[in-house]
C-alpha positions as CSV (number, residue, x, y, z in Angstrom):
1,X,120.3,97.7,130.8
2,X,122.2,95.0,130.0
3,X,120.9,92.0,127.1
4,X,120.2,89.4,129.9
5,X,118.3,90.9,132.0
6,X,116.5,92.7,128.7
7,X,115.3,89.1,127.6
8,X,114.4,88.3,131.5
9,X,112.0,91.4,131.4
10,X,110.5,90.6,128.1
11,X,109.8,87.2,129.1
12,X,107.8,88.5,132.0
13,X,105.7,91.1,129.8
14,X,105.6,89.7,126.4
15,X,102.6,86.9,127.8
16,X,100.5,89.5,129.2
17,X,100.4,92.1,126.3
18,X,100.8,89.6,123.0
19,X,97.2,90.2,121.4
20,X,96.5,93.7,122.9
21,X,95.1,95.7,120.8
22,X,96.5,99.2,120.9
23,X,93.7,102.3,121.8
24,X,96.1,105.3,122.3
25,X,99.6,106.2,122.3
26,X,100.7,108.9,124.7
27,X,104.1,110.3,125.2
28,X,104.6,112.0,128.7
29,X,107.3,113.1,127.0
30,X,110.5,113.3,124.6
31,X,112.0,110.3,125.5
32,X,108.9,108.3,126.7
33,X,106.2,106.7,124.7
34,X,103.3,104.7,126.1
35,X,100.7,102.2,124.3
36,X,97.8,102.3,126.4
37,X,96.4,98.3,125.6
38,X,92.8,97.3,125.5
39,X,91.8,93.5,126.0
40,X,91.0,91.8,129.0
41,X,92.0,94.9,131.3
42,X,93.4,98.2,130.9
43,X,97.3,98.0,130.5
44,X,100.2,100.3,129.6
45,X,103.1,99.3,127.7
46,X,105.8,102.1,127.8
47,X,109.4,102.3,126.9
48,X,111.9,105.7,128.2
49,X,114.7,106.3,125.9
50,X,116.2,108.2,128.0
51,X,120.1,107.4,127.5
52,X,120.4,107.7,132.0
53,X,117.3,105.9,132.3
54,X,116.6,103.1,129.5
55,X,113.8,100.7,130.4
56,X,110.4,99.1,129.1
57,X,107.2,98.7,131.9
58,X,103.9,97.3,131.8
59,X,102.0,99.2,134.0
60,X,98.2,98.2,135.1
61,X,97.0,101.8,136.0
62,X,97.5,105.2,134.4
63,X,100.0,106.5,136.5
64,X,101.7,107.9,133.8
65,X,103.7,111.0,136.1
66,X,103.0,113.7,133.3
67,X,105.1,116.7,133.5
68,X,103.2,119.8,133.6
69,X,103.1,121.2,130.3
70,X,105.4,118.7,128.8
71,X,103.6,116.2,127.4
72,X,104.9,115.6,123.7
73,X,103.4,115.0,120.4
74,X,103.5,111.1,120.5
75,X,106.0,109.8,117.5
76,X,103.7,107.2,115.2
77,X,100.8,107.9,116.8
78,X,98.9,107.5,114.2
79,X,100.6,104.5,112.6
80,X,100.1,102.3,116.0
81,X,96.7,103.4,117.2
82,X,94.5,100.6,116.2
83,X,97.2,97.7,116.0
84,X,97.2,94.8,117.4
85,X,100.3,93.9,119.4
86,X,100.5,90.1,118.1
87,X,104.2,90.1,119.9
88,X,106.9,90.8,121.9
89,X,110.2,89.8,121.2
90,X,114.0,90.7,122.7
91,X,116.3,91.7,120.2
92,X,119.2,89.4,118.9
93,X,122.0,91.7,118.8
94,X,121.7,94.2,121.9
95,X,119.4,94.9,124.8
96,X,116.2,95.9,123.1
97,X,112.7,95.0,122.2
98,X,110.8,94.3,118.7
99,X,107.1,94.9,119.0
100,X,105.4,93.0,116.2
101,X,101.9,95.1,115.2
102,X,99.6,94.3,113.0
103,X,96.8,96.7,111.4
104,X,93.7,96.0,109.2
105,X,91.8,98.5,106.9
106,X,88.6,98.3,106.9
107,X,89.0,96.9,103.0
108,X,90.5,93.7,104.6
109,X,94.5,95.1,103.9
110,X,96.9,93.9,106.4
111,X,99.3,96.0,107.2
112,X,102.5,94.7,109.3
113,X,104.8,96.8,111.3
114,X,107.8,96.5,113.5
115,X,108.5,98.5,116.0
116,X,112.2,98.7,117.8
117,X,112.8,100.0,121.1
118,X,116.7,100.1,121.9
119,X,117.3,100.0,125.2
120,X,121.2,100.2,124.5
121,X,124.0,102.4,124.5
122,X,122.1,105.1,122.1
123,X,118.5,104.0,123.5
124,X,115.8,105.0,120.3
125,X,112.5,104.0,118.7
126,X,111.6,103.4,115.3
127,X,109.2,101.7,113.1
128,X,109.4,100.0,110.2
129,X,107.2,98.4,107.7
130,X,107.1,95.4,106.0
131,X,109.5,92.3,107.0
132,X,111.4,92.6,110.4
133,X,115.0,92.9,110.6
134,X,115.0,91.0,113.6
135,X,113.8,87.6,114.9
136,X,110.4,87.9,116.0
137,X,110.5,84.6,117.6
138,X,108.4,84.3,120.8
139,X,110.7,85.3,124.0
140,X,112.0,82.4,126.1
141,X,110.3,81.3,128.7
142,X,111.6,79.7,131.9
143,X,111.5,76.4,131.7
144,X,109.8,74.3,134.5
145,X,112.3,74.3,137.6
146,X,112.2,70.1,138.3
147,X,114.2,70.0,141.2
148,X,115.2,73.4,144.1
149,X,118.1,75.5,142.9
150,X,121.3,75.4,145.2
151,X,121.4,78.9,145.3
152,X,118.6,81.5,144.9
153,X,118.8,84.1,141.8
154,X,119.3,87.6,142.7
155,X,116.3,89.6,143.2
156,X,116.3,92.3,140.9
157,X,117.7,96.0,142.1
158,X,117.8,99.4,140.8
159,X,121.4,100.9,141.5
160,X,121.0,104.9,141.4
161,X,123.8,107.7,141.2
162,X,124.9,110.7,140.5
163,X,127.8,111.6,138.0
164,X,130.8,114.6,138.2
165,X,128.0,116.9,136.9
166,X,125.8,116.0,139.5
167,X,123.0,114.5,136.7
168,X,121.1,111.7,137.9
169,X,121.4,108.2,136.5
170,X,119.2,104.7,137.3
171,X,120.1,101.1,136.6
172,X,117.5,97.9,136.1
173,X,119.9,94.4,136.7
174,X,118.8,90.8,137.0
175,X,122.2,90.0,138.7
176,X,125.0,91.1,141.1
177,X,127.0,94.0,140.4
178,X,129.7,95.5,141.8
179,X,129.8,99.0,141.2
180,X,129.4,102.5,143.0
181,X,125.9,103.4,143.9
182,X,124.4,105.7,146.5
183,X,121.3,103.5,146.7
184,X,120.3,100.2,145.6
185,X,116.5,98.7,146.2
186,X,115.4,95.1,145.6
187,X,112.1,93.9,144.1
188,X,110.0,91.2,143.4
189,X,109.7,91.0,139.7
190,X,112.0,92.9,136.9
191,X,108.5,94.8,135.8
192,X,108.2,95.2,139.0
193,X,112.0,97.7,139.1
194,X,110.5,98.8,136.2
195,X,107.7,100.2,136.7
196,X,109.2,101.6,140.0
197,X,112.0,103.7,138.1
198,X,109.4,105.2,135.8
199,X,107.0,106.3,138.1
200,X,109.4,107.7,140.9
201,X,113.0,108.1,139.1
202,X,112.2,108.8,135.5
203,X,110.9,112.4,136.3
204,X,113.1,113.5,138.5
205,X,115.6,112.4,135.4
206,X,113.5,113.8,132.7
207,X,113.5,117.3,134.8
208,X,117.5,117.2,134.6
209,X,117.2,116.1,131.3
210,X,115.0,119.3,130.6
211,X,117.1,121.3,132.5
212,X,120.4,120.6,130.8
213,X,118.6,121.0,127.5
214,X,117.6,124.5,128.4
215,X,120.6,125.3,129.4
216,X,122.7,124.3,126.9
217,X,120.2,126.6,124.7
218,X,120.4,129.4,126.8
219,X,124.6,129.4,127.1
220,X,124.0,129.2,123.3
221,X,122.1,132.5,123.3
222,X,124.0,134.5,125.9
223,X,127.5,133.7,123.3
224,X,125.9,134.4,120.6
225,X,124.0,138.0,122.4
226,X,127.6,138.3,123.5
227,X,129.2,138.7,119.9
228,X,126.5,140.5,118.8
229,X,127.7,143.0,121.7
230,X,131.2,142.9,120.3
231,X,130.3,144.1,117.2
232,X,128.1,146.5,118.0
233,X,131.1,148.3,120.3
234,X,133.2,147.8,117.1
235,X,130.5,149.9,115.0
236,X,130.5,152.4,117.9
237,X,134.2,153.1,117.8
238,X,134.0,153.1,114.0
239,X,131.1,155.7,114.4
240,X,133.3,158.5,115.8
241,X,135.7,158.1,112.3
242,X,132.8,159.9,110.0
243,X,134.4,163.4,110.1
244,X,137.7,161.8,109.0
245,X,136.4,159.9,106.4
246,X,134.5,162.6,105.1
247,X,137.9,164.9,105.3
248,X,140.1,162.3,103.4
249,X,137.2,162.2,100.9
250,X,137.2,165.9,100.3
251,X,141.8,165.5,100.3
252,X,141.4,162.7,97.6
253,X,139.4,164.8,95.2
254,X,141.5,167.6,95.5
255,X,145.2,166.0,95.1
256,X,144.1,163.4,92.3
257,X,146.2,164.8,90.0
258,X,147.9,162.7,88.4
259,X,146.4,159.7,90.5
260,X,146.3,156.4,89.1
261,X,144.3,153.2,89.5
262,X,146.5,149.9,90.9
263,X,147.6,151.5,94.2
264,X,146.1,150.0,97.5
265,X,147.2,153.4,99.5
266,X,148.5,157.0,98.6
267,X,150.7,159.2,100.5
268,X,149.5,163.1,99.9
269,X,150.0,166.6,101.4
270,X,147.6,168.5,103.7
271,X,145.7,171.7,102.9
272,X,148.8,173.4,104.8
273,X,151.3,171.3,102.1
274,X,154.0,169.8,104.9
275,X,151.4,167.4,106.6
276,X,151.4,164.1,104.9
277,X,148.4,162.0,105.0
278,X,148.0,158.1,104.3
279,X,144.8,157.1,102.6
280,X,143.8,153.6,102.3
281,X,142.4,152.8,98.6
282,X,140.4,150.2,96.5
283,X,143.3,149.6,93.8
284,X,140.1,148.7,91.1
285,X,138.7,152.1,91.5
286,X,140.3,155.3,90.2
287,X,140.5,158.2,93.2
288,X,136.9,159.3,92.2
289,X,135.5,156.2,93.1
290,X,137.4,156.1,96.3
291,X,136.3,159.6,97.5
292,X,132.8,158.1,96.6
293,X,133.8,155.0,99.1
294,X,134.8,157.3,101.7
295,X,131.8,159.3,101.6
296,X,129.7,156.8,101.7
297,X,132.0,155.1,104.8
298,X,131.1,158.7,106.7
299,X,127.3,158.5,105.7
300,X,127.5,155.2,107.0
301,X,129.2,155.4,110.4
302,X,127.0,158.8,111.0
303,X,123.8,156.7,110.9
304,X,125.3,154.1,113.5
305,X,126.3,156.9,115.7
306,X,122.6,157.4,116.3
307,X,121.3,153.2,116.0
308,X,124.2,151.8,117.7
309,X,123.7,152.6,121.1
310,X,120.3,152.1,121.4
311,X,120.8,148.4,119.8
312,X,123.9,148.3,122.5
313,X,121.5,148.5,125.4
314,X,118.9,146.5,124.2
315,X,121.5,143.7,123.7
316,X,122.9,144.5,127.4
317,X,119.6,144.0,129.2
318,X,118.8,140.6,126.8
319,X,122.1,139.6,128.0
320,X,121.1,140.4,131.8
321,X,118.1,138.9,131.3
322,X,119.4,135.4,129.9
323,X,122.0,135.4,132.6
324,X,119.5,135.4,135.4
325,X,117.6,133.1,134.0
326,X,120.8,130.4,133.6
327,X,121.5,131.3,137.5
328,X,117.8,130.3,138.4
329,X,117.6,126.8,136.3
330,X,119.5,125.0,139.5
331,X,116.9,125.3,141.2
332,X,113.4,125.2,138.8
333,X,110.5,123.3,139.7
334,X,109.0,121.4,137.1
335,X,106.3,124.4,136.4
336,X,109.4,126.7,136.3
337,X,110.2,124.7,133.5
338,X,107.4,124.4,131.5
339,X,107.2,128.0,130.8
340,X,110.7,128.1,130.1
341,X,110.3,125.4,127.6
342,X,107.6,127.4,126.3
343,X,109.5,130.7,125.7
344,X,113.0,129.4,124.5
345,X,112.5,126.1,122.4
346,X,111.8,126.1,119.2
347,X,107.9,125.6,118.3
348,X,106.6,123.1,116.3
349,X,103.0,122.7,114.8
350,X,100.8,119.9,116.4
351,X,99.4,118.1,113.9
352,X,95.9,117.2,114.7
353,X,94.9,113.3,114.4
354,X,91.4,114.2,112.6
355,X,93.7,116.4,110.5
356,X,95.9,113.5,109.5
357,X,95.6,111.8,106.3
358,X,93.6,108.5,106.3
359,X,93.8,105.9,104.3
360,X,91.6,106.1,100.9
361,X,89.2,103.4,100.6
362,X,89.9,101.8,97.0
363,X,87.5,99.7,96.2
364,X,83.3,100.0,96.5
365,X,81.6,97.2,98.3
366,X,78.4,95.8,97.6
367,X,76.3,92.7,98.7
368,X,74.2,90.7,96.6
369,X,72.0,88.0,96.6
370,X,72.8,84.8,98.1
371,X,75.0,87.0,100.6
372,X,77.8,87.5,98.0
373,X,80.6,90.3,98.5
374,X,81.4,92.4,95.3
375,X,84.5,94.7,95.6
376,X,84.4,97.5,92.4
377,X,88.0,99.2,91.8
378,X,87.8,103.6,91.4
379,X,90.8,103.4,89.1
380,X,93.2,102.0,86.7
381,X,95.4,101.6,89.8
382,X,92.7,100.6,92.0
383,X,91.9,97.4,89.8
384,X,95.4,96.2,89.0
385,X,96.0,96.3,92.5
386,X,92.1,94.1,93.2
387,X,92.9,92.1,90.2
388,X,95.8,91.3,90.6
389,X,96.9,91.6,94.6
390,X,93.5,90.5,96.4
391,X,91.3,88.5,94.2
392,X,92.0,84.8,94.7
393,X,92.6,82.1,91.6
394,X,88.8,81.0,92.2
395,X,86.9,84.3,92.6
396,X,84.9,85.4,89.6
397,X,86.0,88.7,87.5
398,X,83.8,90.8,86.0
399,X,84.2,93.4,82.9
400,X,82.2,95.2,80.5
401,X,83.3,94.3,77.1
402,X,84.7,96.8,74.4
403,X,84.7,99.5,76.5
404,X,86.4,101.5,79.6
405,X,84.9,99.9,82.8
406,X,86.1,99.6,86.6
407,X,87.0,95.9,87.7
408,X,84.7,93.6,89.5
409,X,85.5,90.7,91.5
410,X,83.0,88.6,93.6
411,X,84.8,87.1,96.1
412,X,84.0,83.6,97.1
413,X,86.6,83.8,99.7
414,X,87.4,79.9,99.3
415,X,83.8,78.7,99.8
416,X,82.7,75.7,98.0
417,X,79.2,77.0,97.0
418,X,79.1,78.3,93.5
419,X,77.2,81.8,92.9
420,X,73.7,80.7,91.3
421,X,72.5,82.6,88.2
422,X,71.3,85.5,89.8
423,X,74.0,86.1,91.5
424,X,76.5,86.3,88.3
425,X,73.9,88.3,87.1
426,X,73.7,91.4,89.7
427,X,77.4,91.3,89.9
428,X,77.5,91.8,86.0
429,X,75.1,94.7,86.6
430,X,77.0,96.2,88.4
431,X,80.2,95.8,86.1
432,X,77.8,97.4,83.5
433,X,76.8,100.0,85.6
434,X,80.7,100.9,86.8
435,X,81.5,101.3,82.9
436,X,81.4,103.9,80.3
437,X,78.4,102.7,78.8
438,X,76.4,102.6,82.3
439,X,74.0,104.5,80.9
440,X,72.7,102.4,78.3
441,X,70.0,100.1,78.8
442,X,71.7,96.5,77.3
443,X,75.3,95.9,77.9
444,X,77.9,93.1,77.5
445,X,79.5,91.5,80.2
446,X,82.5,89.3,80.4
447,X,83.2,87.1,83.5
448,X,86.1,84.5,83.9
449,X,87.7,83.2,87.1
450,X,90.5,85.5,88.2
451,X,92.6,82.4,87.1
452,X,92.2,83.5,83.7
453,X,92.7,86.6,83.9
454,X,96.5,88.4,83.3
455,X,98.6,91.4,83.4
456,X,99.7,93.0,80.3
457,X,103.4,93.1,79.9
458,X,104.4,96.4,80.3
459,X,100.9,97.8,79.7
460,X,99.1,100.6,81.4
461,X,97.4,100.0,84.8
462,X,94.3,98.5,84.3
463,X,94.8,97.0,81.1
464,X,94.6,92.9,81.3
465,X,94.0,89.6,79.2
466,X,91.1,87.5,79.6
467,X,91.0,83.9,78.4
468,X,87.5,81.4,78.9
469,X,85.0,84.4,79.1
470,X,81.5,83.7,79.5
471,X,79.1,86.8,78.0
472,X,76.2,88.4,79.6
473,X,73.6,90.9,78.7
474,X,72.5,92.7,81.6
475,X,71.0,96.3,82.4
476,X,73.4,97.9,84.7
477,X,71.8,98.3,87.4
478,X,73.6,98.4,91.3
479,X,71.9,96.2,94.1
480,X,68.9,97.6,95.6
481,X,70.0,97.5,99.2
């Protein structure tokens, strides 16, 4: 897909899905992922990353043309379910997409992601936090057509071919091309081309993708069975050399004589004394230690005498096997597939959503009177990060004085209205009761605006100045309801 007709297809789904909220995230599989959207009806964003097939769709059904046994573990899954998709933006630099999500804890922290879907030459996803690389600027819309064209655009096609391998390949353009296809097909809309090459071409291309994967594994296998078979034939051959090794053993010992260490081979006589025989040594080791070696060569190749055939056959038939199943992948259904998938790629553990980790609520929440919200930090970290990060210049901070305590900050969330009396108080109860002396029936209290409240300078977390206290006696207490 080229960048032009990229930004034309953004422009016509960006409208429709900018404020979705994102339920679920499937992937029918490796190279596809889908955002199932909630809002005003049921819609599916999806994006195929498949380098022969690289598109984005909005689809307004679930027609999502799952593979048996193929779906995937969806990448991020648990990063985008619950976003809200606030846009949709082409990117600046090559044909492509920037999803701008945004996700809320249920403390009130905003989270902002980025997600990138590359529809270029090396089509890829991946998701970023924190400030986008890219422009998420809103995509550009047509502008208002005030008088009739000359000549009509091109309606959009979807060019599919075949290359030298026979692999299939699919192409989504907004304008006239002139290259070699076996079929073309106009539409309506560019979502509409879309959607069109992911419900009826992208399987049929995710099957050849499948195939080729498996056999590129199992070609892997048969070389490597192969070799295996090679060496096994070389331990064969090497088996039926025990007796000699044995003999030249038994000739060492009895010639060494006068034998010296250095010598990589030794010329000596037979038994009969007019044979010579040429034995091959270790020049480190003296002729003891190389009748030893040979001994130990003839021990060895007596044992593969017995293993080595057996492991010979059993590599034979696995060989057999994985070549009958490479002859058959031509012409595998999608089933076929599956339970090849199953038997030769590598396994991975699923990782449950209920098992994934969650995010730890950091701060206890409590309502007081006069409606007030309270947030109470669980540790040092915990109220640097309320202190300092959430509470705003006007809220009002509470602390237990002269001793350890948690951090309380009733938020007045840029009201005008002032907490009466009894508020300050409840809220100081419960800074009492948050505190290493929560068990005592008077205690201190200091409260300030946050505004007069600072970091120490290289201190430990949860360490701070406090300027224009006020002092309370309270019984720590936490609200009743």
């Amino acid at each position: 897909m080229d960048s032009a007709t990229a930004r034309k297809l953004i422009a016509e789904i960006g409208p429709r899905v900018a404020g979705a909220k994102v339920a679920d995230v499937v992937a029918p599989g490796a190279d596809c992922l889908i955002l199932e959207l909630a809002g005003d009806r049921r819609l599916f964003l999806g994006a195929v990353t498949l380098k022969a097939l690289p598109i984005l769709f909005l689809l307004d059904d679930s027609r999502l043309a799952l593979a048996p046994g193929h779906a995937a573990a969806p990448p991020f899954a648990s990063q985008l379910r619950g976003s809200t998709l606030v846009s949709l933006a082409p990117l600046d630099d090559r044909p492509g997409a920037l999803a701008h999500l945004r996700w809320t804890s249920q403390v009130g922290r905003v989270i902002e992601r980025w997600l990138t879907i590359d529809l270029g030459r090396s089509p890829s996803l991946s998701l970023t936090d924190g400030h986008a690389t890219q422009s998420t600027a809103a995509p550009e819309t047509a502008a208002p057509e005030t008088a009739a064209p000359e000549t009509a655009a091109p309606a959009p096609t979807v060019a599919r071919w075949h290359d030298d391998r026979g692999r299939p390949h699919a192409r989504l353009s907004s304008e006239d091309r002139n290259e070699p296809a076996e079929e073309t097909r106009e539409f309506d809309s560019l979502n509409a081309a879309a959607c069109f090459m992911f419900t009826e071409l992208w399987p049929e291309l995710d099957v050849a993708r499948r195939r080729y994967a498996l056999e590129r594994i199992i070609e892997r296998r048969l070389r490597r069975t192969r070799r295996a078979m090679e060496k096994v034939q070389v331990e064969i051959d090497d088996s039926e050399n025990a007796a000699q090794y044995r003999y030249m053993g038994q000739l060492l010992l009895a010639r060494q004589a006068g034998m010296r260490r250095g010598k990589s081979s030794v010329t000596i006589m037979d038994y009969d004394g007019s044979t010579p025989v040429v034995i091959e040594l270790d020049p480190r080791l003296g002729p003891q230690q190389n009748a030893q070696s040979l001994f130990r060569r003839a021990r060895k190749a007596d044992r593969r005498s017995e293993r080595a055939p057996v492991r010979l056959g059993e590599l034979e038939e696995k060989a057999t096997q994985l070549q009958k199943v490479s002859e058959s992948l031509g012409g595998a259904s999608a089933d076929e597939l599956a339970a090849l998938e199953q038997r030769f790629l590598p396994t991975q553990p699923v990782v449950s959503d209920r098992k994934a980790p969650r995010e730890r609520v950091r701060f206890r929440t409590y309502r007081i009177s006069g409606g007030w919200e309270v947030l109470v930090g669980k540790s040092n970290r915990d109220n640097d990060l309320l202190t300092h990060k959430m509470a705003r210049p006007d809220d009002l901070w509470f602390h237990a004085r002269q001793t350890a305590g948690s951090h309380v900050v009733l938020r007045k969330s840029g009201q005008k209205a002032e907490p009466d009396k009894q508020a300050i108080l409840e809220a100081a109860a419960i800074a009492a009761f948050h505190s290493k002396a929560g068990k005592s029936s008077k205690v201190s209290v200091c409260y300030t605006e946050k505004r007069h409240v600072r970091k120490v300078r290289g201190g430990k977390p949860g360490l701070a100045v406090v300027a224009r206290e006020k002092v309370v006696m309270v019984r720590p207490k936490l609200p009743e309801s």
